[in-house]
N, C-alpha and C positions, 0 to 999 in steps of 0.2 A: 504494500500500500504506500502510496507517494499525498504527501499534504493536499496535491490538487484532486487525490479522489474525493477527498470530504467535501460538504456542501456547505461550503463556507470559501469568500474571495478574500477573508486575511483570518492565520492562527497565530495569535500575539502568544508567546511565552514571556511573561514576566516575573519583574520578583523586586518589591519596595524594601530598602533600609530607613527604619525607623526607632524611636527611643518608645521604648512604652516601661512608664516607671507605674510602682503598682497602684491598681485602682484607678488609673487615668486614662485617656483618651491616648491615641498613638500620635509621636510628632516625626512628621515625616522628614527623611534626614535626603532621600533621593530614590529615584525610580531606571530602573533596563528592563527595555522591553524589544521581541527581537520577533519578527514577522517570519513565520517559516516557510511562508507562501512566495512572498517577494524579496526574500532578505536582509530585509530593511532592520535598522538599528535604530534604537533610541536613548541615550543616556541624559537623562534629566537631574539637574541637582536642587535643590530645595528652596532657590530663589528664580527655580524657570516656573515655576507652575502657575498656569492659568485654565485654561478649558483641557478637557482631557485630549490628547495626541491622537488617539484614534477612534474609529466611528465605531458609537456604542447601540451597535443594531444588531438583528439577529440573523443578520450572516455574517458575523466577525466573532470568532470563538477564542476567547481568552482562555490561559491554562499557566496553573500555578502549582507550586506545592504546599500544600497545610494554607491552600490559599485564603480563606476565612482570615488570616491577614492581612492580603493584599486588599480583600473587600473595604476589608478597616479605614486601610489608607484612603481607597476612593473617600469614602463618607469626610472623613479628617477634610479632604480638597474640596471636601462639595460635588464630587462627580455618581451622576445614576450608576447605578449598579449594574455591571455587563446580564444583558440577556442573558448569554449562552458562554457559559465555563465550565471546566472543567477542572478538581483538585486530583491532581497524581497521588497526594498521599493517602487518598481514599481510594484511588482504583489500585495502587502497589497496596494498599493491607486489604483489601478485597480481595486480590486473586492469592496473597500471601496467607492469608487468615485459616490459621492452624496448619501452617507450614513449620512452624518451629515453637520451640517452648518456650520461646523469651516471651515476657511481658513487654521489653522497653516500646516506645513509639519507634519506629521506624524513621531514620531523618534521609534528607537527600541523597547524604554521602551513603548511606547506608542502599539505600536503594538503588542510585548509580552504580555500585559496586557490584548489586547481584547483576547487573544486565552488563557487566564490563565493561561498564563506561569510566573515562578518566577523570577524577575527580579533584576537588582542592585538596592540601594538605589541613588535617584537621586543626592542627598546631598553628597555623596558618590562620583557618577560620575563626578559630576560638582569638585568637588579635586582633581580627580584624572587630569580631563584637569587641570587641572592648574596648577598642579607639570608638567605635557608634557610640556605645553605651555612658559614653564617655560625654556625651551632650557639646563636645565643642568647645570654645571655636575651633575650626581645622583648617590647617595651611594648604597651601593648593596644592600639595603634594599628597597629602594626606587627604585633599579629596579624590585625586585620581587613584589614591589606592583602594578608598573607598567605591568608586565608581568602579575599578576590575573588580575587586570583590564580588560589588551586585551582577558584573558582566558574566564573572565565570560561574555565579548560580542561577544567572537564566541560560548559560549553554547547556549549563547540566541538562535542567530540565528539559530543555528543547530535544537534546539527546534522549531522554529520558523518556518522552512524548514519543519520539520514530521509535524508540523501541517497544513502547505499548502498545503501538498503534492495533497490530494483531489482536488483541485483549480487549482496548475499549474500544476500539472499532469495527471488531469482526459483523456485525449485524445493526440494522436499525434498533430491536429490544435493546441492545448489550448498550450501544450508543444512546440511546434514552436514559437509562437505568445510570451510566454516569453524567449525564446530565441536569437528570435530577436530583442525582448528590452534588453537583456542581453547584445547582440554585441553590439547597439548602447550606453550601458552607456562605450561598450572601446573608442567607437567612442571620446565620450565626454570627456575621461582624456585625450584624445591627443589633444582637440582641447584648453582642458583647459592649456593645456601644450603648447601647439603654441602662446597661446593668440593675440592681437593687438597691432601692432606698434602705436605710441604717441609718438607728437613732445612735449617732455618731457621739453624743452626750454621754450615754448609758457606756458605749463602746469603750469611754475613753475610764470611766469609773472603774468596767470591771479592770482595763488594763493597770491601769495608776495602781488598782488596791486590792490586785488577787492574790500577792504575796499576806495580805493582812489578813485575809479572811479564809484563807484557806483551811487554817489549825482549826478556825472558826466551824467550818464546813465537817472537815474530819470528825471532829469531835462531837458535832451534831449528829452526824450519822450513826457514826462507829460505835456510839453506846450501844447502840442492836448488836452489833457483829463481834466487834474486840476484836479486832485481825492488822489495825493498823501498830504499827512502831513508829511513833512519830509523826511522820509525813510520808513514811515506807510501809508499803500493803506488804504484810509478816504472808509468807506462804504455808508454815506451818499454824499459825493461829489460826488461818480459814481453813489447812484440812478439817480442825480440830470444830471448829463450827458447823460445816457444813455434815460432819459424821453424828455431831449431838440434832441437829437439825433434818437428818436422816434424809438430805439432798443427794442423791445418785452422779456422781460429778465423771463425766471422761478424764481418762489421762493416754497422756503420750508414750511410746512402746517402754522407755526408760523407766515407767513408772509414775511418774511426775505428773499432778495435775495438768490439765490445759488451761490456759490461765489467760487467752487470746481472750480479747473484746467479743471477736464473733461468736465464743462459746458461753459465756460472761452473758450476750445477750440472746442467745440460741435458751440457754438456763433458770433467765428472766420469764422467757413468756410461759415456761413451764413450773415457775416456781417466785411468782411475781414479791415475796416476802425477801430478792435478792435482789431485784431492780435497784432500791436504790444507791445500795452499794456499788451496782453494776456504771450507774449515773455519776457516781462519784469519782470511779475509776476514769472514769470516761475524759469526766471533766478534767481533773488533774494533768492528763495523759494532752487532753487538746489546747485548754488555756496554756501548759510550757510552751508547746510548740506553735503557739498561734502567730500566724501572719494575713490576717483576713486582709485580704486586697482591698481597701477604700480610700475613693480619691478624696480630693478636696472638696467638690462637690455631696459627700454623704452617700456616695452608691458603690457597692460592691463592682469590681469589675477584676475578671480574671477568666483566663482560654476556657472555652467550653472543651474544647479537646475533643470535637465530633469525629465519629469512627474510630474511637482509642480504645470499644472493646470488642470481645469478638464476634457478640451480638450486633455491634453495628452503634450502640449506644454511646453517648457521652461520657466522659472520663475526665472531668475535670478535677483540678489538685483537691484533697477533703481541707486541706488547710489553710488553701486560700478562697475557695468559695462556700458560700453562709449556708449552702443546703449541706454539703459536706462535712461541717461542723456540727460537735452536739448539738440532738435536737432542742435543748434547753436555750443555745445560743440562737437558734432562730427567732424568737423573741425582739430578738438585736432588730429583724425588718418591719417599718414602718412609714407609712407613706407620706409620703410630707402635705402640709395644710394644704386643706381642699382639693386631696386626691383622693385616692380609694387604691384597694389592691384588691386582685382575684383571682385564688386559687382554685383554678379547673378541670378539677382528674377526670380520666377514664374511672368509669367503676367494673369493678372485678374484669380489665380490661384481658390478663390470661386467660379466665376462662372462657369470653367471648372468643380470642382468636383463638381458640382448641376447639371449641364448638364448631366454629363456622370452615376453618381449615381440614378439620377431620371430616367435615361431613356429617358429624352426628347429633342427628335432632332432637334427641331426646337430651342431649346434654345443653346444646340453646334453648330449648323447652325449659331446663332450668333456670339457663342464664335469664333468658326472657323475662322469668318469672320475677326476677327483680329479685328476690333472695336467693339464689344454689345454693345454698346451703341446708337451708330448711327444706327445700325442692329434691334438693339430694336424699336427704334424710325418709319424704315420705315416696321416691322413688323405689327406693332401696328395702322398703317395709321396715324403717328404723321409728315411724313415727307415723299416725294414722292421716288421714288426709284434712281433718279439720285440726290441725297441728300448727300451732301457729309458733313466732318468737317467745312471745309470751309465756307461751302455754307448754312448752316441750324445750324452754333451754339448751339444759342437758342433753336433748336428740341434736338439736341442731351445733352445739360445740363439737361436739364428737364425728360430726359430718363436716364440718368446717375444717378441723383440724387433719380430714382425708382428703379433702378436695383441695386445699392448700397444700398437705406436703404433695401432693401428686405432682401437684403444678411444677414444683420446686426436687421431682425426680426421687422423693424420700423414699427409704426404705421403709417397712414396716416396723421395724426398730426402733429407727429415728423417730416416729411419728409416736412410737408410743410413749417415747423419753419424752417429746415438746408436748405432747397435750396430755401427760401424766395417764396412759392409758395401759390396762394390762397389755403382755406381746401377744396375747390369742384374742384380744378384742382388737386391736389393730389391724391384726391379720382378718380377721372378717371383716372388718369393713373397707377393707385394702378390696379382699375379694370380695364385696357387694360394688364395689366400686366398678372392678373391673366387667361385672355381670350387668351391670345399667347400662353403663357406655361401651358395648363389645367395638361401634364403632372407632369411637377416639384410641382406647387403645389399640388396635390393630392399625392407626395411622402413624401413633407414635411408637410404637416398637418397629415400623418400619424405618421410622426419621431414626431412631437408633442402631438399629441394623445397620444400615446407610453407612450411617459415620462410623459404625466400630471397622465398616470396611475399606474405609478408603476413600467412597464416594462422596460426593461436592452434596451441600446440604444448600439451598438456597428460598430466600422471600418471594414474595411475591412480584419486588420490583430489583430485583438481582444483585441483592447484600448475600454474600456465601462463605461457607466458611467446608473446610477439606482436612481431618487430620494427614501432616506430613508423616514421612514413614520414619520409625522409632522412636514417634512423639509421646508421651503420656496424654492419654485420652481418659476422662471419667466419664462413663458410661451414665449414669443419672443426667449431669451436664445437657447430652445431647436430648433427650426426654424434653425439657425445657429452651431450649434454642430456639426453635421455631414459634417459640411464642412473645420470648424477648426480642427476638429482630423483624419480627413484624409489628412487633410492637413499637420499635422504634422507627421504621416505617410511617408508622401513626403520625409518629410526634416530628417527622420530619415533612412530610406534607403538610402536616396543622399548623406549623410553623412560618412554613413557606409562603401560605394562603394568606395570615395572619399578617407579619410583615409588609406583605406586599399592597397590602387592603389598608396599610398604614397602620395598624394597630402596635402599640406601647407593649413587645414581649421583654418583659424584664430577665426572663431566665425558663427553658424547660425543667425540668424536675421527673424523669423516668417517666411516670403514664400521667404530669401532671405540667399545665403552663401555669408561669405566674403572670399576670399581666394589671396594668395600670394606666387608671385615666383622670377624668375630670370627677369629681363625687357627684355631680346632678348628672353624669351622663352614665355611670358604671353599670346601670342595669341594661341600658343598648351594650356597653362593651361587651359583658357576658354574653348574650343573645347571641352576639357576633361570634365569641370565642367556642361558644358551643357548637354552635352550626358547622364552624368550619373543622373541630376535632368532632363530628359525627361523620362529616362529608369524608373526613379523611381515613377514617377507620371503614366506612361503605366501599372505597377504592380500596383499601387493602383485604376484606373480607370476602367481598361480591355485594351485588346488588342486593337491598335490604337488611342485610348483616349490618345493623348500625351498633356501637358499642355507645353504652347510652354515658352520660360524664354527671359528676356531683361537683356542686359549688360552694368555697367559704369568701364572704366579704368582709375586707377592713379596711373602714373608714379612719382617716386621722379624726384623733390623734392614738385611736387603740392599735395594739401594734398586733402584727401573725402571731399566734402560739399553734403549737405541735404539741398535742394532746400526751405524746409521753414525754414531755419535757416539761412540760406546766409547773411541777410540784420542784421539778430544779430550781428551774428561774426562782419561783418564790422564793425557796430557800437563801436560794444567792440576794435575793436583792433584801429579805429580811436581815440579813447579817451585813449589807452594807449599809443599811437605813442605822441599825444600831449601833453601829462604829462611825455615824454622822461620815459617811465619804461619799 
């Protein structure tokens, strides 16, 4: 394939240097941009910029790396958002996705290298950020070095583009499906560019005075448990607790408790009289290491990091963005006077897309029903048919806690440890489970079969993922795949539509946007925001498969709280109202 087969009369490869300090807007430092059609060249330095260079239509195809920054810059200039792009380092971890065991992102150089292209010296790159980073002034030598710099990582890329070409261009589907990851990384510099309000007052409180309150904290808690030394969680004090407290705790082959956050809160939901110790851990653990990204302005702002996991979802840092933080710290988001905020999830959004993907109607016949859980319960003869929440609790936890581990690949083990259930009542409602919905499982043991063999597992609009050979594969994982990356699917059309309709997306959140407007207009905003994450989940499902969404509003000056976090916050701010800080 040669540039002139595609349908497009210019393929700009570029690539902006810029300072982006945290929490802030990007300041653009200079732009190369290199035509693969015509071979035209552009080096721009930060005092040329006025209208954009080239025509922003849709037969002119821009292609970036991790380009959701380059969008950035446009906005930074004032320039519309290219039609039609394209980000390589969403189609390199696409066809890469589960080729190897690493977690890291994938950078240029890295990529360049699998396809033998020649690349800058790292040692090299890494100076060169740091004369940018550097904010200036720069001698004019020091700008032409800056200017090869940006020159030799748009050759990469350009390189990098003729060698994909086969991949994302083999077919009109394949060529769409990177295109519409292309429009959603524009999606993403504008949401990184909206970012989230933060009562930046409160923020500055807990930072100034969590050295003070901390002992405060500890010793609030800890009179339940005795496990602390100090300001040191004692590991043998908590065996000792949780043996008199007859809590069933995993440990590591060594022997040794597990002592990980994810088990800490896997233990909570099955033994909620540890949560808040589990909160405390937490918090400890996050306020050391806190660097929440906020600009001068009051808004959170820090990479979404789209396509960073293997599902296809966002991976942005837990420590520099506010959803990633203790849920106690979200609290911190608050809208500023006379606006509103609005949290708009998908509900029970996995089992809609397992319903409608598998084929199985009796398990959207649950979903439909607006509770599956309770729907599972008198599917399954756990609970008679005039069973309601109310009325049969008990039925519908025990059904809840099967239709969630399923979602999540659990074994019957697992499932009996988190919702404290004996191993031979798990295991029957493992298998009532399996007997209601014969269809769903027989789609997902295929999606597993698949992957334990080799073969490419792919959405609906062609995010895939392929175990590489001698990779470690966890077989439950793939169970649930298909449900996360259509699910993110979702949230990348709803985003796309969103934006573009001009709507204020402050931040996705997994099956949930956060968005923000005017407070006499937020009830049109929602109306908006729902229709178009219904619209978007009907394109991903089929027609009528609509995944329906639930809404929370807050008006200034109340700020978000996350309902296991409530009891944090109060805490914390009761003990710095007492120490007057």
């Amino acid at each position: 394939m040669t540039p002139n087969a595609l349908p497009y009369t210019a393929v700009w490869a570029l690539d902006f240097e810029f300072i982006a300090r945290d929490g802030e807007h990007p300041e653009v430092v200079c732009l190369v941009a290199h035509d693969l059609i015509s071979s035209q060249w552009l080096r721009i330095w930060q005092d040329g910029f006025t209208t954009p260079p080239f025509p922003l239509t849709a037969d002119t195809l821009f292609v970036g790396y991790s380009a959701a920054a380059e969008w950035s810059c446009f906005i930074a200039l004032g320039w519309p958002m290219p039609p039609r792009c394209i980000d390589l380092f969403a189609e390199f971890t696409r066809v890469t996705n589960g080729a190897f065991d690493s977690k890291m992102f994938p950078s240029l150089l890295a990529a360049a290298s699998h396809f033998g292209i020649t690349t800058t010296d790292a040692d090299h790159k890494g100076a060169m950020r740091d004369l940018i980073l550097s904010g200036g002034p720069w001698d004019d030598a020091q700008r032409r070095g800056i200017l090869n710099y940006c020159t030799a990582d748009v050759r990469m890329t350009a390189d990098l583009f003729r060698a994909m070409w086969p991949v994302v261009c083999r077919d009109p589907a394949t060529l769409g499906g990177a295109l519409l990851r292309g429009r959603y990384t524009c999606a993403v510099a504008r949401m990184e560019w909206n970012g989230t309000p933060i009562d930046v007052a409160t923020l500055a409180r807990l930072n100034n005075s969590w050295d003070d309150i901390k002992l405060d904290l500890i010793a609030d808690i800890d009179q339940h448990y005795g496990v602390f030394d100090g300001t040191k969680f004692d590991s043998i004090r908590f065996t000792t607790y949780i043996e008199h407290a007859g809590i069933p705790w995993p440990r590591l082959p060594s022997g040794a408790l597990m002592l990980d956050d994810d088990t800490f809160r896997e233990r909570a939901k099955s033994y909620p009289a540890i949560a808040p110790l589990r909160e405390l851990r937490h918090a400890l653990g996050k306020m050391r290491d806190n660097s929440l990204a906020v600009g001068q302005d009051g808004r959170n702002r820090t990479g979404l990091m789209p396509f960073g996991s293997k599902t296809g979802r966002n991976q942005p840092s837990n420590s520099r963005f506010i959803f990633g933080a203790s849920r106690w710290l979200r609290s911190l988001i608050q809208p500023p006077p006379g606006r509103a905020l609005a949290y708009v999830d998908w509900s029970s959004q996995e089992i809609a897309i397992a319903a409608a993907l598998s084929g199985d109607d009796t398990l959207w016949e649950a979903y439909n029903s607006g509770d599956p859980y309770m729907t599972f319960a008198k599917q399954a003869g756990l609970a008679p048919e005039h069973a309601t929440k109310a009325t049969h609790k008990g039925e519908r936890q025990r059904a809840k806690a099967i239709v969630l581990g399923v979602g999540y690949g659990m074994s019957a083990e697992s499932m009996a440890v988190q919702a404290g259930l004996h191993l031979d009542e798990a295991r029957d409602l493992l298998l009532r489970h399996k007997l209601t919905y014969p269809q769903f499982w027989a789609w997902a043991t295929q999606n597993q079969n698949a992957g334990l063999l080799g073969l490419t597992l792919q959405t609906t609009y062609g995010w895939t993922w392929q175990a590489g050979f001698g990779t470690t594969v966890n077989p439950r994982s793939l169970l649930n795949w298909p449900m996360q990356a259509n699910g993110a699917e979702m949230m990348r059309l709803a985003c796309c539509e969103l934006i573009e309709q001009g709507i204020m997306v402050c931040c996705p959140v997994h099956d949930a946007l956060l968005v923000e407007g005017d407070a006499a207009d937020i009830d049109n905003l929602i109306a908006t925001t729902r229709v178009a994450m219904e619209r978007a989940s009907e394109l991903v499902l089929g027609a009528g498969r609509i995944v329906r969404t639930d809404v929370d509003v807050v008006h200034y000056p109340d700020r978000y709280a996350d309902e296991a976090g409530v009891g944090m916050w109060d805490r914390v701010m009761a003990h710095l109202d007492a120490r007057g800080l």
